[in-house]
C-alpha positions as CSV (number, residue, x, y, z in Angstrom):
1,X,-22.2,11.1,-3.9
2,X,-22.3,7.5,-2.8
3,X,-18.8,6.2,-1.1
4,X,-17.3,3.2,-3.1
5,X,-16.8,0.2,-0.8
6,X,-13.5,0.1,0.4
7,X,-13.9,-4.0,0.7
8,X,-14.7,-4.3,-3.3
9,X,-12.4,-2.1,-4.1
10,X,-9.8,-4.1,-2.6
11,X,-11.6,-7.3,-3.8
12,X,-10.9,-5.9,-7.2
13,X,-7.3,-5.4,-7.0
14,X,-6.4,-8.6,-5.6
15,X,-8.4,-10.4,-8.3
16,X,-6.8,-8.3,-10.9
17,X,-3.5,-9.3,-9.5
18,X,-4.3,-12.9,-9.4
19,X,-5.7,-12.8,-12.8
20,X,-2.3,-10.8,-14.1
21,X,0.3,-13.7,-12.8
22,X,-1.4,-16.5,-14.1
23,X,-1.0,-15.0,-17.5
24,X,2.3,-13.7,-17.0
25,X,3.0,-17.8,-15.8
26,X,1.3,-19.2,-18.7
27,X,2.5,-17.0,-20.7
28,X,6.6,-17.6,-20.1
29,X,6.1,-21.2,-19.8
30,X,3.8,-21.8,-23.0
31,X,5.8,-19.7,-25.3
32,X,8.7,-17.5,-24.4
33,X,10.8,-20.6,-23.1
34,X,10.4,-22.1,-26.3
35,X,12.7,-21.5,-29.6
36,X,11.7,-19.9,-32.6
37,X,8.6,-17.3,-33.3
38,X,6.2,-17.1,-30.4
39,X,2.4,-16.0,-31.6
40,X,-0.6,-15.1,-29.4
41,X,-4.1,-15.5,-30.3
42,X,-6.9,-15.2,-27.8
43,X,-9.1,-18.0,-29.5
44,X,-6.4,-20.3,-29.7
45,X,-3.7,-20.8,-27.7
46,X,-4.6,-18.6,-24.6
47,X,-7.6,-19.9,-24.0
48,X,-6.7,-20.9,-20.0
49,X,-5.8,-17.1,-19.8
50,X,-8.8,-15.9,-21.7
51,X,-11.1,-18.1,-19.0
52,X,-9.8,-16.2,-15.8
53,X,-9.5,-12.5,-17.8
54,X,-13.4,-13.0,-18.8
55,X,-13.9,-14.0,-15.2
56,X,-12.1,-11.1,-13.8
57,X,-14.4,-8.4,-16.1
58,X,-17.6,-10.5,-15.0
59,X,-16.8,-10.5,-11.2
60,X,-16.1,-6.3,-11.9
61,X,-19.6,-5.7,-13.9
62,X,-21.3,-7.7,-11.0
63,X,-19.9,-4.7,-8.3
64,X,-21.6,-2.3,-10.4
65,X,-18.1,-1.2,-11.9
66,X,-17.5,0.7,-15.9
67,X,-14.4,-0.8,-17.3
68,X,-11.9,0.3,-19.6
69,X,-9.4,-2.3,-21.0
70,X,-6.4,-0.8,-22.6
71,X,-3.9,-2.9,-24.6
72,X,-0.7,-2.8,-26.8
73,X,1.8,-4.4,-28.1
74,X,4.2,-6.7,-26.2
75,X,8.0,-5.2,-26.7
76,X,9.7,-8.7,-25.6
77,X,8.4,-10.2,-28.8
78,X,9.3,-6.9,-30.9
79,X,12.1,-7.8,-32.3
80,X,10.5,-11.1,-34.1
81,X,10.0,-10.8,-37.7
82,X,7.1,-13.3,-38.1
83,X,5.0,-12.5,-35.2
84,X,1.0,-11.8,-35.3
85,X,-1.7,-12.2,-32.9
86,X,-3.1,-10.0,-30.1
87,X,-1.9,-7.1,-28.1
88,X,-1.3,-7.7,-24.0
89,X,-3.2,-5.7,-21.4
90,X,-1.3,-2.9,-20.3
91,X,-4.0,-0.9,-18.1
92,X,-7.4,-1.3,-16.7
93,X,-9.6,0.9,-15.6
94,X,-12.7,0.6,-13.6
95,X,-15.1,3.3,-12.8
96,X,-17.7,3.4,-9.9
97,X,-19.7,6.5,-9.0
98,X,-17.1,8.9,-9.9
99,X,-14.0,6.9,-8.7
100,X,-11.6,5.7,-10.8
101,X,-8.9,2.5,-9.9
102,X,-6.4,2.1,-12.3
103,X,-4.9,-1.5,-12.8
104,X,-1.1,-1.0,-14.4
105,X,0.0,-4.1,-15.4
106,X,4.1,-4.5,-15.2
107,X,5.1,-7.4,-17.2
108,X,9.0,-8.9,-16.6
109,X,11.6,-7.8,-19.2
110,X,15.3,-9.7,-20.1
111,X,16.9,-7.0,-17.9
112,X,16.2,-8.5,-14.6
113,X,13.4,-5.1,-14.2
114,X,9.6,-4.6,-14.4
115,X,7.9,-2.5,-17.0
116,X,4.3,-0.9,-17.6
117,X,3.1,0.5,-21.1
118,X,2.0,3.6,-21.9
119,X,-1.6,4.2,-21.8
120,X,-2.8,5.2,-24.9
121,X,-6.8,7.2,-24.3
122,X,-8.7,8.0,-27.7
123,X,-9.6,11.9,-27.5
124,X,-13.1,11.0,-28.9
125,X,-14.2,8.6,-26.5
126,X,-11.8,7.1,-23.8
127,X,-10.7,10.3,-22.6
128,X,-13.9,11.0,-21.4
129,X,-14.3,7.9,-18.8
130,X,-11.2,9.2,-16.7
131,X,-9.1,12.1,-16.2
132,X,-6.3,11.3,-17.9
133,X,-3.5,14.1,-16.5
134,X,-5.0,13.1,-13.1
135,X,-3.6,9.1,-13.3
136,X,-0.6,8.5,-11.7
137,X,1.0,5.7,-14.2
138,X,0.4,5.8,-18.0
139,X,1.3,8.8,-19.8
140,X,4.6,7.0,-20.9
141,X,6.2,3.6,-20.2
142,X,7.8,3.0,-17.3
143,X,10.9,0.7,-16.1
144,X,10.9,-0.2,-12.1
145,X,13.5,-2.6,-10.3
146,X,11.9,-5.2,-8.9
147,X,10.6,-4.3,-5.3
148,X,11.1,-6.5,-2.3
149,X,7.0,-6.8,-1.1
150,X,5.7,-7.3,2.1
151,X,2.4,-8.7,3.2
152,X,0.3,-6.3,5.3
153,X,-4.0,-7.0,6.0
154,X,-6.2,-3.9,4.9
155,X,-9.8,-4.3,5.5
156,X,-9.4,-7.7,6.2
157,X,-7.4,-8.9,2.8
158,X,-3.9,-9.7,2.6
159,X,-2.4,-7.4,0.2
160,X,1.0,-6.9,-0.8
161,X,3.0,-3.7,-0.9
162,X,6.8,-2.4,-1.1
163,X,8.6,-2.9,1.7
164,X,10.3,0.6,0.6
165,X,7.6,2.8,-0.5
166,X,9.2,5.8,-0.6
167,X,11.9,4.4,-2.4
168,X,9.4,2.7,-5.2
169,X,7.4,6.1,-5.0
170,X,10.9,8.3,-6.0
171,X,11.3,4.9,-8.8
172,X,7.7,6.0,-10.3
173,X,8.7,10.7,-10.6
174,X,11.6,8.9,-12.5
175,X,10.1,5.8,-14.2
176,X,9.8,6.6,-17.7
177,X,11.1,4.4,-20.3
178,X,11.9,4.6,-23.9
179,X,11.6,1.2,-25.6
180,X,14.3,0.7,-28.9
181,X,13.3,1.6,-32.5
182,X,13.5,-2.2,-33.7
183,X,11.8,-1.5,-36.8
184,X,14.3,1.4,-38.0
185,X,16.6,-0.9,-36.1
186,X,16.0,-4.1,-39.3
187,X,15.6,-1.7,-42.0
188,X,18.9,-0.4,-41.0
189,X,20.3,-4.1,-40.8
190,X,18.6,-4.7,-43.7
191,X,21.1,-1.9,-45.9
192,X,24.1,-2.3,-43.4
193,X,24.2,-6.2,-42.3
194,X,26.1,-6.3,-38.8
195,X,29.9,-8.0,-38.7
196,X,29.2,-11.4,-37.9
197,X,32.8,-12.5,-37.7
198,X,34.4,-14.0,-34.5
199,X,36.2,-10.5,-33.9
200,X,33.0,-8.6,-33.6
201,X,31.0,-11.4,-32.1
202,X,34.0,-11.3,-29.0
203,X,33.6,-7.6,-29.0
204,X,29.9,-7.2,-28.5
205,X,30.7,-9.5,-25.7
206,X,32.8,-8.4,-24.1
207,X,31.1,-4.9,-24.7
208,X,28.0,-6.1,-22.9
209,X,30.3,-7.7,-19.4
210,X,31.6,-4.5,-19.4
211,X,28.4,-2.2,-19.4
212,X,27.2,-4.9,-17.2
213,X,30.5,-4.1,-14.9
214,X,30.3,-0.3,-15.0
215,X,26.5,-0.4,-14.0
216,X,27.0,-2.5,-11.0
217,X,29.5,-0.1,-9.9
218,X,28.5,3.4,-10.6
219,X,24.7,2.1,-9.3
220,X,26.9,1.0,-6.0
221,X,28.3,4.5,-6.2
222,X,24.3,6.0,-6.3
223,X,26.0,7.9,-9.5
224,X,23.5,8.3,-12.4
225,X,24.5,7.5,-16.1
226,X,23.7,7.3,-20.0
227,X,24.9,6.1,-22.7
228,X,26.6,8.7,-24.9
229,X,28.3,8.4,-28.3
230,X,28.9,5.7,-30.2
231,X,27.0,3.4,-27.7
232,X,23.9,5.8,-27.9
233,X,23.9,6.4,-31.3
234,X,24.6,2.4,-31.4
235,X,21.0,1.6,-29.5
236,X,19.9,4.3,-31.0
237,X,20.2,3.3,-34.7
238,X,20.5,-0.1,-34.6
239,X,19.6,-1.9,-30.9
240,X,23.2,-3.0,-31.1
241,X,26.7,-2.7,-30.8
242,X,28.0,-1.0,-33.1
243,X,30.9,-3.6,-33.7
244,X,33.9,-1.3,-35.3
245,X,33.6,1.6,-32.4
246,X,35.7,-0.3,-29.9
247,X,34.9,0.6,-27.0
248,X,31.9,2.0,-24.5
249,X,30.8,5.4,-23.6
250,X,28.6,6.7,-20.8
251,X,27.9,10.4,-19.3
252,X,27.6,11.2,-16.0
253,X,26.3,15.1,-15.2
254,X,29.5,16.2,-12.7
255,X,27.2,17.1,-10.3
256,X,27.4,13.5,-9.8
257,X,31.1,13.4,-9.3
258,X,32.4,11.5,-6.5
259,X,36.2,11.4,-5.7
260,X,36.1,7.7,-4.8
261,X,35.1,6.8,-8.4
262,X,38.4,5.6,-9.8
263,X,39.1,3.3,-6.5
264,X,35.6,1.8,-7.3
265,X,36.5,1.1,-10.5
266,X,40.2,-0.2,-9.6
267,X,38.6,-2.4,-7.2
268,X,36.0,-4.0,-10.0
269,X,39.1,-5.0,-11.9
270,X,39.4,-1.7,-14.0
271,X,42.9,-0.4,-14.7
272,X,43.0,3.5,-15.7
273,X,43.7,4.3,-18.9
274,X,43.8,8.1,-18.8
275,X,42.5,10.8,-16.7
276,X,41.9,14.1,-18.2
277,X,41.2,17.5,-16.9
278,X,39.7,18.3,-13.8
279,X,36.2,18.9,-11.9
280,X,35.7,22.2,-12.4
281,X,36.6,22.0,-16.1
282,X,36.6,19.1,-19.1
283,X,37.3,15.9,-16.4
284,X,37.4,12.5,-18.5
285,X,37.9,9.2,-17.6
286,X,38.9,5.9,-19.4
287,X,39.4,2.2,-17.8
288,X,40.5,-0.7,-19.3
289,X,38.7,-3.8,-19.5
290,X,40.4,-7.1,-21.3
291,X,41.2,-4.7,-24.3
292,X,37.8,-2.5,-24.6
293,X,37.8,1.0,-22.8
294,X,34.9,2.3,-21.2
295,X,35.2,6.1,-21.3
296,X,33.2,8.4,-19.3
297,X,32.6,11.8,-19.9
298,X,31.3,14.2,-17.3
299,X,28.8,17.1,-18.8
300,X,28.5,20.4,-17.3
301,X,25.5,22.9,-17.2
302,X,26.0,26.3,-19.0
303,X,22.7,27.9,-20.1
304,X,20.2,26.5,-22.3
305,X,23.3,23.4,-23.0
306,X,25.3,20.9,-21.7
307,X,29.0,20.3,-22.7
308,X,31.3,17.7,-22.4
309,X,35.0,18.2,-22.5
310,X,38.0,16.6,-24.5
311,X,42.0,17.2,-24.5
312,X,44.4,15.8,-26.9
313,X,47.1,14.4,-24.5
314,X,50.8,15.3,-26.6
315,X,49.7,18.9,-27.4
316,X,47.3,19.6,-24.6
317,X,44.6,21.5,-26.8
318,X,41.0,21.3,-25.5
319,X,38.0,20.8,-27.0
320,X,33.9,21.2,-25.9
321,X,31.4,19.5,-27.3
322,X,27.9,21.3,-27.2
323,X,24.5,19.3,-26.2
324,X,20.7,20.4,-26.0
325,X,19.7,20.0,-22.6
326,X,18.1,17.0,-22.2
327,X,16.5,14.7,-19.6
328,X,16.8,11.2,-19.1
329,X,14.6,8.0,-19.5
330,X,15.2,4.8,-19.0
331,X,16.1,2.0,-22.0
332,X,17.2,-1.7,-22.2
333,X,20.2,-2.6,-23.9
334,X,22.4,-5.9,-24.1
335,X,19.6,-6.9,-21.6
336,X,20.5,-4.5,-19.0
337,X,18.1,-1.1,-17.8
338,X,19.7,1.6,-18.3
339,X,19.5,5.7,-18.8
340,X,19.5,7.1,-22.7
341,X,18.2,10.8,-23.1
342,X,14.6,11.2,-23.8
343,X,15.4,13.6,-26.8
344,X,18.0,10.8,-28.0
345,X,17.3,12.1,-31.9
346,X,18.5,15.6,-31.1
347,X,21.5,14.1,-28.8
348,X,22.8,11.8,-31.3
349,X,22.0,14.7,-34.5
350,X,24.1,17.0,-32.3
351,X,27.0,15.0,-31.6
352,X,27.0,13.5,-35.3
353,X,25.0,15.0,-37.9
354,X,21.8,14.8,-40.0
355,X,23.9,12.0,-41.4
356,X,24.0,9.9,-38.5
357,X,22.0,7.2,-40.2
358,X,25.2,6.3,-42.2
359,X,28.2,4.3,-40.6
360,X,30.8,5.9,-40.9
361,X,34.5,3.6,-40.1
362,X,36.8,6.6,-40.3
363,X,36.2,9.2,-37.4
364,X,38.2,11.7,-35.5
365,X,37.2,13.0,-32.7
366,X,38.8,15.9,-32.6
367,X,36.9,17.3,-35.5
368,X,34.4,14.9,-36.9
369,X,31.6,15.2,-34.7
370,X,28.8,18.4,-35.2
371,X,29.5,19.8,-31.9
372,X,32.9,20.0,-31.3
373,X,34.8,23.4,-30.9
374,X,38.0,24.3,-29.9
375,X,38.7,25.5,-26.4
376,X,42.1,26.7,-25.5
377,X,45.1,25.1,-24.2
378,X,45.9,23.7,-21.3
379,X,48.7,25.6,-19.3
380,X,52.2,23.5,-19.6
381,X,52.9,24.1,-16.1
382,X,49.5,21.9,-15.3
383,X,49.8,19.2,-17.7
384,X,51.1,16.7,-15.3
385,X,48.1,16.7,-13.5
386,X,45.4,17.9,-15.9
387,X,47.1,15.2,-18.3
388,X,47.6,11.4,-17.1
389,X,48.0,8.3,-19.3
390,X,48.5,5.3,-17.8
């Protein structure tokens, strides 16, 4: 079988590349910096972009190269009720005696973090030009931080790669990403119109500083984390606050535990509210932020579930609260990256019902939610330091 040329290959790629951040330029500066609805349409106003994507498909077919083009919709304009026009490349893929180089596009999102669509094969024809389980990128979006590159020469072209590939390669086994439901998102607006009053407007801000906050230092920490309860079930249902909860909640598998957490947090300007329980069993946190408490919950491993634990702090009773295992993708919310679990519908139906759909103002948390049981007491003799309010 003839050998592809290692020179066009390369050729390719950088033209590809070129090609890709003109458009993403043109693209920001013609029509996401402005106000109001943003519309694409390939035979009007892309037209510059058009030009060098043509001349990047010509430039392949005269190296002899197949080409599959693979687009979808554009999530940063998802949320916009009026918009129509064309969907943005998301892969190409270009075929030459046997060979296959895939083009992943990663487009910037609000979150300060690079993302890549899913690529989407028809069974009864574009499955057949590559093999699909073989690619590397593609079988579901994926969300990278943005890599520092450095400039090396292969074959004679300057190319750019990460200065830390094995970091960006462990990014990519743990990329995917799971873009909000904004269409269930307005049609649940639509029946439950969000607070809009100055209260709720304050809270979702300070809500997002303080995600914002706990991120910065947990990622510091190289500690993991979801969202969890309300704030899941809150992106979740609605790609929002929800605006009566009151405060934020996270998981963290206690695996992850580290015993410096609390000073990291103290030092960020967090006061303690409460610590609960201990490592081996039902350990809560909650910190203060200017009114609005971010509580974490560490989950533990039994079996085929995971379990997070709860104690009432004036009688000392404990409660579980059972999980489906799950795994974790990434998601954007109040324009930062972070973890949700994949299987978000059966996290959220566990923790609050088939009903979930419905708000619902009046909740205790000691028997509302689907999962919780009961699960002892803790001994008297222990409360003072299983049982610390600040």
């Amino acid at each position: 079988m003839p050998r592809v040329n290692r020179t066009a290959v390369l050729s390719l790629l950088v033209v590809s590349s070129s090609v890709f951040l003109l458009f993403q330029l043109y693209y920001y500066r013609k029509y996401v910096s402005k106000p109001g609805p943003h519309i694409l349409s390939r035979t009007g106003h892309l037209t510059a972009s058009d030009i060098q994507w043509h001349g990047l498909l010509l430039a392949a077919e005269q190296k002899g190269f197949e080409m599959l083009d693979v687009r979808g919709e554009d999530p940063r304009l998802a949320s916009l009720d009026t918009l129509s026009g064309d969907e943005i490349p998301l892969h190409l893929l270009f075929r030459l005696h046997g060979y296959i180089i895939q083009v992943v596009f990663l487009y910037e999102r609000s979150g300060n973090y690079l993302w890549h669509g899913a690529l989407r094969l028809k069974a009864d024809m574009d499955r057949s030009f590559a093999p699909f389980k073989l690619l590397d990128f593609g079988r579901h979006a994926g969300a990278y931080d943005r890599p520092e590159l450095v400039l090396t020469v292969l074959d004679g072209l300057d190319v750019r790669i990460p200065r830390n590939v094995s970091r960006f390669l462990h990014e990519q086994r743990h990329a995917r990403f799971q873009e909000c439901r904004y269409h269930d998102a307005r049609n649940f607006l639509q029946l439950y119109p969000d607070d809009s009053s100055p209260n709720a407007v304050d809270f979702r801000r300070k809500v997002k500083s303080l995600l914002h906050l706990a991120a910065r230092t947990l990622t510091d920490l190289n500690i993991p984390f979801w969202l969890s309860s309300g704030t899941c079930l809150g992106w979740f249902r609605q790609c929002s606050v929800i605006s009566y909860s009151r405060d934020v909640d996270i998981g963290i598998f206690i695996v992850d535990f580290r015993s410096d957490i609390i000073t990291a947090f103290r030092d960020a300007g967090l006061s303690l509210k409460h610590k609960f329980g201990k490592v081996e069993d039902s350990l809560e946190l909650s910190f203060l932020s200017d009114d609005v408490k971010l509580d974490i919950f560490f989950f533990y491993e039994d079996g085929d579930v995971v379990w997070n634990g709860g104690t009432q702090a004036k009688s000392g009773r404990k409660f579980k609260y059972i999980f489906p295992r799950f795994s974790l993708c990434w998601a954007e919310f109040l324009e930062l990256k972070v973890r949700v679990p994949c299987e978000t519908l059966d996290y959220v139906t566990a923790n609050y019902g088939t009903s979930w759909s419905v708000p619902v103002r009046s909740w205790d948390w000691k028997s509302s939610p689907s999962n919780v049981l009961g699960n002892g007491v803790w001994p008297p003799a222990e409360w003072a330091e299983l049982i610390q309010v600040y």
